[in-house]
PLY file of the C-alpha trace (Angstrom):
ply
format ascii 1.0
element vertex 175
property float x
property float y
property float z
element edge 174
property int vertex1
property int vertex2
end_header
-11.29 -48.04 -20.60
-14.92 -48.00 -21.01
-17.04 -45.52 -22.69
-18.36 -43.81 -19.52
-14.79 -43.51 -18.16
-13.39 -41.69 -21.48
-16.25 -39.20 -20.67
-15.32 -39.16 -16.70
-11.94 -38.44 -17.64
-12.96 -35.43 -20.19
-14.71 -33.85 -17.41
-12.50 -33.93 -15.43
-9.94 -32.35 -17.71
-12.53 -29.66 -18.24
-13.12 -29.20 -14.53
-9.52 -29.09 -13.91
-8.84 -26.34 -16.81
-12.24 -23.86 -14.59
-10.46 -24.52 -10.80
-8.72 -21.69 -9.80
-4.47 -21.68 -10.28
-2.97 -21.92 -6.64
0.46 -20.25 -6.24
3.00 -22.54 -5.82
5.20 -21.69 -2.73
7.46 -20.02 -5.08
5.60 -18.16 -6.71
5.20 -15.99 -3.18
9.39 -15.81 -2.59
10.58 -12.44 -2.27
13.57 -11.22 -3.60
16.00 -9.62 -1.46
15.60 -5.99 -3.04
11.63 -6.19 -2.45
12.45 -7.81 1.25
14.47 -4.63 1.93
12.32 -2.03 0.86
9.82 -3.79 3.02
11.89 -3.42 6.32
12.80 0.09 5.55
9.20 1.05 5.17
8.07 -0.96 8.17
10.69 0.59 10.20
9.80 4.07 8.85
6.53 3.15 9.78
7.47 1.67 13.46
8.88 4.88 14.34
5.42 7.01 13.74
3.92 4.16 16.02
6.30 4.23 18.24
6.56 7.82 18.94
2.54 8.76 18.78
0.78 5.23 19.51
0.04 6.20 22.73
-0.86 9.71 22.33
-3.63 8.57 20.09
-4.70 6.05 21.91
-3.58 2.83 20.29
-4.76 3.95 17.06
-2.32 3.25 14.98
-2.95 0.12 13.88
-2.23 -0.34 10.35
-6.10 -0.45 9.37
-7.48 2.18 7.06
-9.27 3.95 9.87
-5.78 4.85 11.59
-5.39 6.62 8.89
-7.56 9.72 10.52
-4.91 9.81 12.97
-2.04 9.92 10.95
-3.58 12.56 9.11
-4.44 14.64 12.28
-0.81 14.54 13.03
0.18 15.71 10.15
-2.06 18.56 11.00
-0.72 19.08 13.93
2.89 18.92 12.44
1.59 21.38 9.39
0.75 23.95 12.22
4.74 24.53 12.76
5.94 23.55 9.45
7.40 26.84 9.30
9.26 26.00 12.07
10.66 22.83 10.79
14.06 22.54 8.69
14.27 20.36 5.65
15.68 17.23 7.02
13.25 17.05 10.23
10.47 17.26 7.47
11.70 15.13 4.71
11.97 12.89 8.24
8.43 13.16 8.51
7.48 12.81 5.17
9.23 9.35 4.98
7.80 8.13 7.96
4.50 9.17 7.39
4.47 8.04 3.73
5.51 4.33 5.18
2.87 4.41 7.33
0.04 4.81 4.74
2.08 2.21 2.34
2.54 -0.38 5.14
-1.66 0.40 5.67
-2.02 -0.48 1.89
0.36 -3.19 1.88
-0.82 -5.15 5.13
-4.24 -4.53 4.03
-4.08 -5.28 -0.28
-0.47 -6.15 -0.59
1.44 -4.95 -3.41
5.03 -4.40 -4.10
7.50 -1.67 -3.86
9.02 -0.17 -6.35
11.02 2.88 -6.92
9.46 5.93 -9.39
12.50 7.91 -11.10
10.24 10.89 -12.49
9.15 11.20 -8.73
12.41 9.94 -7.07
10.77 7.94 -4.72
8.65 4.69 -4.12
5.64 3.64 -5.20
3.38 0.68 -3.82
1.88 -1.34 -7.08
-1.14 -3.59 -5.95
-3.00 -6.52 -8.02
-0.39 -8.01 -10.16
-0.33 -9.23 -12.31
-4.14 -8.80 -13.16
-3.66 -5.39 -12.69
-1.76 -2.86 -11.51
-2.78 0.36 -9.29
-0.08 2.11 -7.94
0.16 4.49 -4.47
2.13 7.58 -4.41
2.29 8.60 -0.77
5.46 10.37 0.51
4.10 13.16 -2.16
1.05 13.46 -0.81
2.61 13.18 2.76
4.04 16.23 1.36
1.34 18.12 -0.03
-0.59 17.52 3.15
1.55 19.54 5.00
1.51 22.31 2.66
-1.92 22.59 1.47
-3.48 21.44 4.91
-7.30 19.61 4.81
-7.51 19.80 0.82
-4.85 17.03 0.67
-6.90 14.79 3.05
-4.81 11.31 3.82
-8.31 9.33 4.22
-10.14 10.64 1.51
-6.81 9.96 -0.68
-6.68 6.43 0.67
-10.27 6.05 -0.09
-10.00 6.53 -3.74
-7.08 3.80 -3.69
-9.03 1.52 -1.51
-12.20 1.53 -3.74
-9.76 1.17 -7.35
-7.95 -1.42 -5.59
-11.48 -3.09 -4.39
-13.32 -2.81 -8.06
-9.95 -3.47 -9.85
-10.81 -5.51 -12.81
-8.11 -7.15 -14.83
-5.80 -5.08 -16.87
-6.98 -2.18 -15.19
-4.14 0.49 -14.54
-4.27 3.80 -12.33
-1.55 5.82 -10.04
-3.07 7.28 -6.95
-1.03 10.54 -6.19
0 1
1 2
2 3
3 4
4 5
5 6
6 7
7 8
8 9
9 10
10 11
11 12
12 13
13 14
14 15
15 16
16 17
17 18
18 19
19 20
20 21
21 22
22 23
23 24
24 25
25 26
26 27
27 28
28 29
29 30
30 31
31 32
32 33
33 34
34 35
35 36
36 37
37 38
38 39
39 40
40 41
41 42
42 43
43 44
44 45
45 46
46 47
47 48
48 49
49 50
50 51
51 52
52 53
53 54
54 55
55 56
56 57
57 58
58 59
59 60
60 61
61 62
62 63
63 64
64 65
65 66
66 67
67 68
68 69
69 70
70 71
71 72
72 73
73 74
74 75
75 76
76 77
77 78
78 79
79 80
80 81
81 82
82 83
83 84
84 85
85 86
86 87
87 88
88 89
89 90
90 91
91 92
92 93
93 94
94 95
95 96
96 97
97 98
98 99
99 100
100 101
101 102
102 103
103 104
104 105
105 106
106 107
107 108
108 109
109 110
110 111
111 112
112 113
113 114
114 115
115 116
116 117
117 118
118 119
119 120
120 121
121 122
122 123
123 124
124 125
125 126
126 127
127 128
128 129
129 130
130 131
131 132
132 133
133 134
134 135
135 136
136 137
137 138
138 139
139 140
140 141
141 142
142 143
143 144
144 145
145 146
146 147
147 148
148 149
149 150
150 151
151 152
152 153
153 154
154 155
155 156
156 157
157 158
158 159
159 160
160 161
161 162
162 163
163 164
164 165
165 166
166 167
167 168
168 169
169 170
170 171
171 172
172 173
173 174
């Protein structure tokens, strides 16, 4: 080896060590526990599209603008909350909190997991660089109770932009 290839090779080495680190096939397998929360929040989800798609036009899409629908359903559903018994809304809440996860997920991804202190699931985006975590079915919640305050695309917004400017090691919960 001559003296210009010793040097050819350290460069390369160095250039190597700067390329970006492309995830092996494996590294993208999803367990089986992750691969079921993601059906039952896509089917939670499916069933607010099915049942209102065509209402509102086709609008509900999965994009962050279809949000505005889902949030003027819920205040149309908030206008006879009173009206509703606990299981049709805890119904509703599920469904509507998929919806805005499944948004987040097809959009950032992220992964499902479940939050004891809230008793129920969480989406956590960015890892492992860093980690900001959606709380919807709460604020599903809250929207129905508190009405425009607890906006769905304003919330979104504020998870869309952390997600967006997320630099690594940065950690926030979006409730």
């Amino acid at each position: 080896m001559g003296l210009f290839d010793f040097f050819k090779k350290k460069n390369n080495e160095e250039q190597q060590k700067h390329e970006l680190v492309r995830p092996k096939q494996a590294d993208n397998v999803v367990d089986e526990a992750q691969q079921e929360f993601i059906n039952d929040s896509t089917a939670n989800a499916e069933r607010i599209v099915e049942s209102f798609n065509e209402k509102y036009e086709g609008a509900f899409d999965y994009s962050e603008e279809s949000l505005v629908a889902l949030d003027e359903l819920l205040e149309n559903f908030a206008e006879f909350g009173d009206q509703m018994d606990d299981e049709m809304k805890e119904d509703l809440i599920a469904q509507a909190g998929s919806y805005i996860f499944e948004v987040a997920r097809r959009n950032f991804g992220g992964k499902y997991f479940w939050y004891d202190q809230l008793d129920q699931p969480l989406l956590v985006t960015g890892l492992p660089h860093f980690e900001i975590s959606l709380v919807a079915f709460d604020k599903v919640k809250m929207r129905l109770e508190n009405g425009q305050e607890d906006n769905i695309p304003y919330f979104f917004k504020g998870y869309s932009d952390r997600v967006r400017l997320a630099k690594p090691g940065d950690k926030a919960m979006i409730v």
